[in-house]
RORO-499722 format. One record per residue (C-alpha): residue number from 0; y, z, x; residue in three letters. Coordinates in steps of 0.5 Angstrom, whole numbers. Layout:
BEGIN
+-----+-------+-------+-------+-----+
:   n :     v :     w :     u : res :
+-----+-------+-------+-------+-----+
: NUM :     Y :     Z :     X : ALA :
...
+-----+-------+-------+-------+-----+
***
This chain:
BEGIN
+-----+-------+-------+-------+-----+
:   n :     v :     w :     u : res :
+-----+-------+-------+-------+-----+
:   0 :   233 :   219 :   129 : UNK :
:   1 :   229 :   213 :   132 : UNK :
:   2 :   222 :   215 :   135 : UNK :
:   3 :   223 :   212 :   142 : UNK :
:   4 :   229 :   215 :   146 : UNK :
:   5 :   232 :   209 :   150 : UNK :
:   6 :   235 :   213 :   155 : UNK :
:   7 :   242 :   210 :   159 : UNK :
:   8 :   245 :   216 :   160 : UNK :
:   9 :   243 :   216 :   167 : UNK :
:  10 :   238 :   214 :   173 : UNK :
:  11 :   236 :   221 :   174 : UNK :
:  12 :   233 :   221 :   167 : UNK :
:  13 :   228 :   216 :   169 : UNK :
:  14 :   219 :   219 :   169 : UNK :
:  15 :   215 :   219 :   174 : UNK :
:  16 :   210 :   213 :   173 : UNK :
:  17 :   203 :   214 :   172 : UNK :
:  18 :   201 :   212 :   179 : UNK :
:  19 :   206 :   217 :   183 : UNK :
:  20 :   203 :   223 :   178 : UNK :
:  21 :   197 :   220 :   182 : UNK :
:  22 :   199 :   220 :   188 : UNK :
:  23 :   202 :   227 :   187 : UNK :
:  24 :   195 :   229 :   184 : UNK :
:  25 :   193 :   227 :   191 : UNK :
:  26 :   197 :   229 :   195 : UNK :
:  27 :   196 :   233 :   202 : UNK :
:  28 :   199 :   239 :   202 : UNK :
:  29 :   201 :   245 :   207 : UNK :
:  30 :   206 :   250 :   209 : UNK :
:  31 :   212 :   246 :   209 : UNK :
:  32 :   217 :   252 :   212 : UNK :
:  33 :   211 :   252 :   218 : UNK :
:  34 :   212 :   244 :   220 : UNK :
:  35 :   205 :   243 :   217 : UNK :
:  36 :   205 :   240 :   210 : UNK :
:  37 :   203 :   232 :   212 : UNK :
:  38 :   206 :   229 :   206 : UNK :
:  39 :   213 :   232 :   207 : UNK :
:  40 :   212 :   230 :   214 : UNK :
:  41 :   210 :   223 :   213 : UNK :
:  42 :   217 :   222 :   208 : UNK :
:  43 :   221 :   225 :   213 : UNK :
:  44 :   219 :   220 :   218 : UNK :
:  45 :   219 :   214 :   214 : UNK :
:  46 :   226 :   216 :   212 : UNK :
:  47 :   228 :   217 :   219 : UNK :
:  48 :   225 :   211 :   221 : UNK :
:  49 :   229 :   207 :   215 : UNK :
:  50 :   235 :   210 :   217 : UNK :
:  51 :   235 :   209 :   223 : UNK :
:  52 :   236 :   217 :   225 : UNK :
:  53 :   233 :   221 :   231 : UNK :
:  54 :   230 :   225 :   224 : UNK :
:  55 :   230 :   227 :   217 : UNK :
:  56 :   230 :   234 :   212 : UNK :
:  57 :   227 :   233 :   206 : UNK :
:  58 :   231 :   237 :   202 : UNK :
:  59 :   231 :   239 :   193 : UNK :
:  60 :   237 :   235 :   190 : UNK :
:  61 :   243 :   231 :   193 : UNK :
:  62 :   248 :   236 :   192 : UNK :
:  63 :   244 :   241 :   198 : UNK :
:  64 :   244 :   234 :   202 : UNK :
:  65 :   252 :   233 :   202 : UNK :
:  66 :   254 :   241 :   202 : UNK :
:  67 :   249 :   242 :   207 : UNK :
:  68 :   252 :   236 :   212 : UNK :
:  69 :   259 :   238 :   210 : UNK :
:  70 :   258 :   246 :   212 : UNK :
:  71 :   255 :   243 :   219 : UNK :
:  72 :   260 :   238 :   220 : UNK :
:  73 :   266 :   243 :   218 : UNK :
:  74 :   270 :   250 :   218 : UNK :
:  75 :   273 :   254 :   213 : UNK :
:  76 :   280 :   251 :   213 : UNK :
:  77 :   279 :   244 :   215 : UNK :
:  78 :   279 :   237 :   210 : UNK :
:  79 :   275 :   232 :   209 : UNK :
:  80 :   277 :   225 :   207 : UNK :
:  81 :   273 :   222 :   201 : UNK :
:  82 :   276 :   217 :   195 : UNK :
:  83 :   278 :   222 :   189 : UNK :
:  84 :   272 :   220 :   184 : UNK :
:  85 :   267 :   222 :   190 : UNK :
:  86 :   261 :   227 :   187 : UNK :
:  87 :   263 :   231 :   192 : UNK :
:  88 :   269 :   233 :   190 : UNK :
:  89 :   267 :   232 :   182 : UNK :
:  90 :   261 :   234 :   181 : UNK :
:  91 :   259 :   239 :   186 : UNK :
:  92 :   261 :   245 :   183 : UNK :
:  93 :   267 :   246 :   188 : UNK :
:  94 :   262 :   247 :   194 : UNK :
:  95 :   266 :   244 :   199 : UNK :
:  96 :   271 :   251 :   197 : UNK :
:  97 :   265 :   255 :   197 : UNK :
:  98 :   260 :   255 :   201 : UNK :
:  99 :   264 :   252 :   207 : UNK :
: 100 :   272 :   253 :   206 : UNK :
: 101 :   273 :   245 :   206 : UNK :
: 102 :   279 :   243 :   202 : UNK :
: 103 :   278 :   234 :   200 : UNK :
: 104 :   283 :   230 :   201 : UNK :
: 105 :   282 :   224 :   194 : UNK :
: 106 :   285 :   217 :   196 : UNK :
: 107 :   286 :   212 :   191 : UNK :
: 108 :   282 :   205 :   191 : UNK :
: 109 :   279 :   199 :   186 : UNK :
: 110 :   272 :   202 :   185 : UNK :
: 111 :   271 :   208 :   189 : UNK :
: 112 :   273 :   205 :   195 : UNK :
: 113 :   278 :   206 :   200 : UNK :
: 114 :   281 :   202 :   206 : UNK :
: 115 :   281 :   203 :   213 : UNK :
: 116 :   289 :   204 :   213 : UNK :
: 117 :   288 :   209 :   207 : UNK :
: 118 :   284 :   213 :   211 : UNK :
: 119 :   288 :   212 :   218 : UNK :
: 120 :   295 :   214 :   213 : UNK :
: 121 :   291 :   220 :   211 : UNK :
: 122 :   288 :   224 :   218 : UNK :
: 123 :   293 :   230 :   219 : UNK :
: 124 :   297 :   231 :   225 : UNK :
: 125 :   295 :   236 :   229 : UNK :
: 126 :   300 :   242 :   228 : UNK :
: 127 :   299 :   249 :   227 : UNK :
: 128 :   301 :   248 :   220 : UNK :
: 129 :   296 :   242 :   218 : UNK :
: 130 :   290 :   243 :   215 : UNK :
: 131 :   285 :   240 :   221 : UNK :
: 132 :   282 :   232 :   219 : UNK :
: 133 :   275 :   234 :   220 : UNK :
: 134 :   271 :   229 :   217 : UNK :
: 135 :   271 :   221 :   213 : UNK :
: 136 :   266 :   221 :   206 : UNK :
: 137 :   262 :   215 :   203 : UNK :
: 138 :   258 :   215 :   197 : UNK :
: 139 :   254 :   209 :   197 : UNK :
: 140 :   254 :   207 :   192 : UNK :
: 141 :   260 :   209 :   188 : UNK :
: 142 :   258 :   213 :   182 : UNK :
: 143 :   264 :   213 :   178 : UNK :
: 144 :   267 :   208 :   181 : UNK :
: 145 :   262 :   203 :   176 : UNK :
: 146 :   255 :   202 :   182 : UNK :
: 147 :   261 :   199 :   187 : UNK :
: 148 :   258 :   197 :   194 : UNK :
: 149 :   262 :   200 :   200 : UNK :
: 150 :   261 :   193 :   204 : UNK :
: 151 :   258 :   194 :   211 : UNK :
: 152 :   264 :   191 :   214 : UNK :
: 153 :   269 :   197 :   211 : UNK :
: 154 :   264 :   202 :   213 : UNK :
: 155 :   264 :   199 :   220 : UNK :
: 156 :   271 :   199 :   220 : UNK :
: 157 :   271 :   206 :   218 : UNK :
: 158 :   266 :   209 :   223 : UNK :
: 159 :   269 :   206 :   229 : UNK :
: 160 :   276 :   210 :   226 : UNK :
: 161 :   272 :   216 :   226 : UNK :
: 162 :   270 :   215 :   233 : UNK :
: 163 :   277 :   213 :   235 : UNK :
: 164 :   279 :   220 :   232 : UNK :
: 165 :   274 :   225 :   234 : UNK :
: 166 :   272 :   225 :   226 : UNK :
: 167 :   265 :   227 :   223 : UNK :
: 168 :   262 :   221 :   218 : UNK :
: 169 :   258 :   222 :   213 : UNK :
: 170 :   254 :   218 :   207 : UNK :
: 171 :   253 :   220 :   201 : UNK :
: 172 :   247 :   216 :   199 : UNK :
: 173 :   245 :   217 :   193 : UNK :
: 174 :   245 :   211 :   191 : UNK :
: 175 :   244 :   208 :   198 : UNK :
: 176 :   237 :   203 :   196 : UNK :
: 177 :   240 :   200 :   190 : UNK :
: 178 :   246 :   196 :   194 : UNK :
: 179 :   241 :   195 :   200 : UNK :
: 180 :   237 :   191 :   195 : UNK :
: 181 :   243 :   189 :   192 : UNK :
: 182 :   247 :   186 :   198 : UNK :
: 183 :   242 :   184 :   202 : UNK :
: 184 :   244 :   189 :   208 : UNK :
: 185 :   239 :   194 :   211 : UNK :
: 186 :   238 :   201 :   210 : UNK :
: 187 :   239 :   202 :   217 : UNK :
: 188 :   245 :   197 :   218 : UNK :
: 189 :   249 :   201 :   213 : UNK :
: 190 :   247 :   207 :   217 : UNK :
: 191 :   248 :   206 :   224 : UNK :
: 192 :   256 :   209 :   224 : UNK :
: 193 :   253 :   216 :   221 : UNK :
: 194 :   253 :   222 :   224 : UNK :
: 195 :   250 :   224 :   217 : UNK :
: 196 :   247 :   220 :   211 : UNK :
: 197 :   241 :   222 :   205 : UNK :
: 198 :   237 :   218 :   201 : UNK :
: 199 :   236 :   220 :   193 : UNK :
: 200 :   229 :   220 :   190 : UNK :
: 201 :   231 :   223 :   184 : UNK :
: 202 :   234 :   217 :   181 : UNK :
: 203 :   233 :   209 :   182 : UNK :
: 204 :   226 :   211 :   185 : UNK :
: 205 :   223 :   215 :   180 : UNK :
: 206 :   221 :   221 :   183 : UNK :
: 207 :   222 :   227 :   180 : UNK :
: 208 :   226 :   232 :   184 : UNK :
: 209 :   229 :   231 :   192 : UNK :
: 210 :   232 :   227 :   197 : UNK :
: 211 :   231 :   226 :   205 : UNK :
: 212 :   238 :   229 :   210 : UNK :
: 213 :   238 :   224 :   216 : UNK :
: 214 :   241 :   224 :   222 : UNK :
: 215 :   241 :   227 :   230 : UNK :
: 216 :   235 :   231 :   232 : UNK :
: 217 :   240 :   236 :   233 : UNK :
: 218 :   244 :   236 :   227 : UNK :
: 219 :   237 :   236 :   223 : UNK :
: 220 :   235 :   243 :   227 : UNK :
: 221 :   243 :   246 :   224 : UNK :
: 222 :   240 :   243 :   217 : UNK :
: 223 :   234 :   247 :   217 : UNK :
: 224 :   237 :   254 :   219 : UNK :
: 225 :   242 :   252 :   213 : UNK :
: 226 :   236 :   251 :   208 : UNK :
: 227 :   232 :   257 :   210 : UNK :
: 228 :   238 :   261 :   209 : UNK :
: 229 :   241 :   258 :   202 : UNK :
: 230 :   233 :   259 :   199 : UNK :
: 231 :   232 :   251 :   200 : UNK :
: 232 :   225 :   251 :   204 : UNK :
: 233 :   219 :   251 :   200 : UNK :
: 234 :   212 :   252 :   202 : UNK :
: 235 :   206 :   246 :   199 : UNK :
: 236 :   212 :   241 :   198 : UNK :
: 237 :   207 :   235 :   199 : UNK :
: 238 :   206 :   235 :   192 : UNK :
: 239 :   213 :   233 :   191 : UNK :
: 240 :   214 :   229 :   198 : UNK :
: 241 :   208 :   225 :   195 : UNK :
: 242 :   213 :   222 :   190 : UNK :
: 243 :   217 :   220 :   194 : UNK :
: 244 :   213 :   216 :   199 : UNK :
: 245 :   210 :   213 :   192 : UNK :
: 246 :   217 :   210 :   191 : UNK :
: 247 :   219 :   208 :   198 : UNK :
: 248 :   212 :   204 :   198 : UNK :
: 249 :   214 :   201 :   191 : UNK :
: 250 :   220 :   202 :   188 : UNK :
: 251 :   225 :   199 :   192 : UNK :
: 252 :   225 :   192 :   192 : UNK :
: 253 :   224 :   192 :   184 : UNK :
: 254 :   230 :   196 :   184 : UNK :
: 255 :   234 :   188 :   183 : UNK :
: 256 :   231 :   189 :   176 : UNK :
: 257 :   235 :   195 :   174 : UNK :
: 258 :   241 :   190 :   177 : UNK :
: 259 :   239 :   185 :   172 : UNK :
: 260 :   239 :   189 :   166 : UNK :
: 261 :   245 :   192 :   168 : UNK :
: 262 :   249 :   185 :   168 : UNK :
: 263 :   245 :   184 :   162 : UNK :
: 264 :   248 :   190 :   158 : UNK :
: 265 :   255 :   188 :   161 : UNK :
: 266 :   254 :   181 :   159 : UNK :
: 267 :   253 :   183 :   152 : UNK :
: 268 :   258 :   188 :   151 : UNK :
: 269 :   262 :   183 :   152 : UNK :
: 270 :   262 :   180 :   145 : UNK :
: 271 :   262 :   185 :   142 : UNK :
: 272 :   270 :   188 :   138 : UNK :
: 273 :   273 :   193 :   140 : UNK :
: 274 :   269 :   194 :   147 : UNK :
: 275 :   272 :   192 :   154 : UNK :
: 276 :   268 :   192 :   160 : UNK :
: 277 :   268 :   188 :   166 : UNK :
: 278 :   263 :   184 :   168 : UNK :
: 279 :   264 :   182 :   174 : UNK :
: 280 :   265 :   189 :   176 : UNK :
: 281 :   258 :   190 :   175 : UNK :
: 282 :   254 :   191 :   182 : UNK :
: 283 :   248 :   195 :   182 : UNK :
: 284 :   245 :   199 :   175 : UNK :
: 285 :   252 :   203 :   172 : UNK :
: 286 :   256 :   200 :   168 : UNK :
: 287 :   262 :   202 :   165 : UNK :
: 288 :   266 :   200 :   159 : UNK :
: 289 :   271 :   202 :   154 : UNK :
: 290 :   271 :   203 :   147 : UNK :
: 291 :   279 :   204 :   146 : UNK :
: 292 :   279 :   199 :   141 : UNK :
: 293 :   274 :   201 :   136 : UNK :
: 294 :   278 :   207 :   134 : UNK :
: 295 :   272 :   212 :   136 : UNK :
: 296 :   272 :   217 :   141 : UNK :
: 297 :   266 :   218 :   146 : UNK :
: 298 :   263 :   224 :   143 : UNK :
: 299 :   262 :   220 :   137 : UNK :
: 300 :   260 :   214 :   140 : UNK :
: 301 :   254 :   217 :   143 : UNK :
: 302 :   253 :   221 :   137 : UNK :
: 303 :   252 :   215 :   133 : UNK :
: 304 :   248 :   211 :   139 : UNK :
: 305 :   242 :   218 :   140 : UNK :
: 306 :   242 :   217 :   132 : UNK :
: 307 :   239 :   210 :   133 : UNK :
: 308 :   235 :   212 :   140 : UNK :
: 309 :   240 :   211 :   145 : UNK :
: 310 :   244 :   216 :   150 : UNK :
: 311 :   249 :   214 :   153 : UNK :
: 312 :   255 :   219 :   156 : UNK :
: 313 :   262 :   218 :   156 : UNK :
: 314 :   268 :   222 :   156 : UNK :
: 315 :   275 :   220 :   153 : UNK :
: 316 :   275 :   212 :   150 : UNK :
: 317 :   270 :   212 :   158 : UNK :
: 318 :   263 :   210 :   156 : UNK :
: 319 :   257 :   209 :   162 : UNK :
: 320 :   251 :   207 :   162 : UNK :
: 321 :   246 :   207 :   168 : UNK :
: 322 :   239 :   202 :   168 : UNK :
: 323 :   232 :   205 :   172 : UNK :
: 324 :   226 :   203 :   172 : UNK :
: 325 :   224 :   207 :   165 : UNK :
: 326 :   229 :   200 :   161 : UNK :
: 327 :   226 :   194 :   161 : UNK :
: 328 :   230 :   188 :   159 : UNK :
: 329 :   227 :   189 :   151 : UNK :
: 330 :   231 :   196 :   151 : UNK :
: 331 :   237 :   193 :   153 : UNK :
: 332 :   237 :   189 :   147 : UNK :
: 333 :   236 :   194 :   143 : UNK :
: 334 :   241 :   198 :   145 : UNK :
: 335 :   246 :   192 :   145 : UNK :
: 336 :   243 :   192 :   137 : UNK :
: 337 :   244 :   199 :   136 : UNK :
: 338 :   251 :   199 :   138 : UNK :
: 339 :   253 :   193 :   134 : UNK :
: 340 :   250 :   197 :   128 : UNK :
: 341 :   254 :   203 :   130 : UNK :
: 342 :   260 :   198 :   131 : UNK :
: 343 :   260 :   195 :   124 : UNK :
: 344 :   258 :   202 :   121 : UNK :
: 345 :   265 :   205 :   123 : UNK :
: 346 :   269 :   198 :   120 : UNK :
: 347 :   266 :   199 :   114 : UNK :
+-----+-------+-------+-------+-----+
***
């Protein structure tokens, strides 16, 4: 097993930086639950300034964010519209089904996405025997759809149909951050035409843990009553909220890094036999690719990569890899060079 741990499994797995471990040393500190903790009340504010929103939640991970909005915006018996790969109906342990008796409707589209029409096609009509179209979900960007970018125009062209229809619209932001450094387009663009919209600490920021829940100053008042009862409010937060302001201070912009890493990982693949990844598909920090030509599963893919110090997750012939602040380009080469050598370990 090699010493260090080039860990491409995820952006989640990044490392809170020495300095963020000072600014949460540092932190002031009170009781959240109480309105009376300034750091958490300075991130909350920062976000919604962002954002746009009249105000904002700090809240433990993405996951609450998304189920806690969709229990507002839906009851039991209701559908929501989202692209099939969405984290919320793969990846959230069917919570949507459990805690707010919401079913997904999954729409096919290139790279996670899904067009105004697919959308317009997909609301039910009303009828006692329909479930009720309740609600139009965006994950920006599209996790499993490879880091694509919803473009600003789709998202407006979606926001003005959930308006026209009487819809709820909400953004998963998991990765919000990383397509406004990569497209160019404000946080606060991208968020205008949502009733509901959160931002990730956790993963390209480097935080250890949280996420920031936006919106109308009413809808946020329905979050709070939400995460008292689902055992979400804390007391000294500051010292996690501080992380957070740490990194929307100074994490943001370097995201573009993780970008050209990523793409640089992607370009490298190339080369190599057996693997295929579209290079052009890469946008943001994920890049998929597939090892159906190597004759080896992903299980013994990975195993062979975390053997030379390299952790990737994959299913199938699927692999993903996904760059953050703790992969320097130095690592990206040398998990292009671990992965050449478990390629011609197999061949011979």
């Amino acid at each position: 097993m090699a010493e260090k741990l080039i860990n491409l499994y995820s952006d989640t797995q990044t490392q809170p930086s020495k300095a963020m471990r000072l600014a949460m040393a540092e932190a002031e500190v009170g009781d959240e639950q109480r309105g009376e903790d300034p750091s958490v009340n300075r991130l909350c504010e920062m976000t919604a300034e962002l954002l746009g929103k009249e105000a904002a939640v700090f809240l433990p991970s993405g996951t609450m964010c998304n189920q806690l909005a969709i229990h507002i915006h839906c009851r039991p018996g209701e559908e929501i519209i989202a692209h099939r790969s969405a984290h919320i109906l793969n990846a959230e342990g069917g919570g949507t089904a459990a805690f707010s008796g919401a079913q997904v409707q999954g729409l096919d589209g290139p790279g996670g996405l899904f067009s105004v029409e697919a959308a317009r096609a997909a609301i039910r009509p009303k009828s006692r025997y329909n479930p009720q179209t309740r609600l139009i979900a965006v994950e920006q960007t599209a996790n499993f759809g490879g880091g694509t970018i919803w473009p600003l125009s789709d998202i407006e062209a979606l926001g003005a149909l959930a308006q026209q229809q009487g819809l709820a619209y909400h953004m998963d932001g998991a990765r919000l951050l990383n397509a406004v450094v990569a497209a160019g387009v404000s946080a606060k663009d991208f968020s205008a035409p949502f009733d509901s919209v959160w931002i990730d600490l956790s993963k390209g920021l480097g935080c250890p843990v949280g996420a920031v829940l936006a919106g109308s100053s009413e809808f946020i008042e329905e979050v709070w009553r939400l995460k008292q009862r689902t055992g979400g409010a804390m007391r000294q937060a500051g010292i996690i909220a501080a992380a957070g302001i740490y990194a929307l201070e100074h994490n943001v912009e370097r995201l573009a890094e993780d970008h050209d890493n990523a793409k640089l990982f992607a370009e490298s693949l190339r080369n190599l036999p057996g693997i295929w990844v579209d290079v052009d598909a890469v946008e943001t920090n994920i890049v998929f690719f597939d090892i159906a030509g190597t004759g080896l599963s992903a299980e013994t893919f990975c195993a062979a990569l975390k053997e030379k110090g390299v952790d990737l997750g994959g299913a199938g012939a699927r692999i993903r890899a996904v760059t953050h602040l703790d992969i320097s380009r130095a690592d990206v080469e040398a998990a292009i060079t671990a992965i050449r050598e478990v390629l011609s370990d197999a061949k011979a």
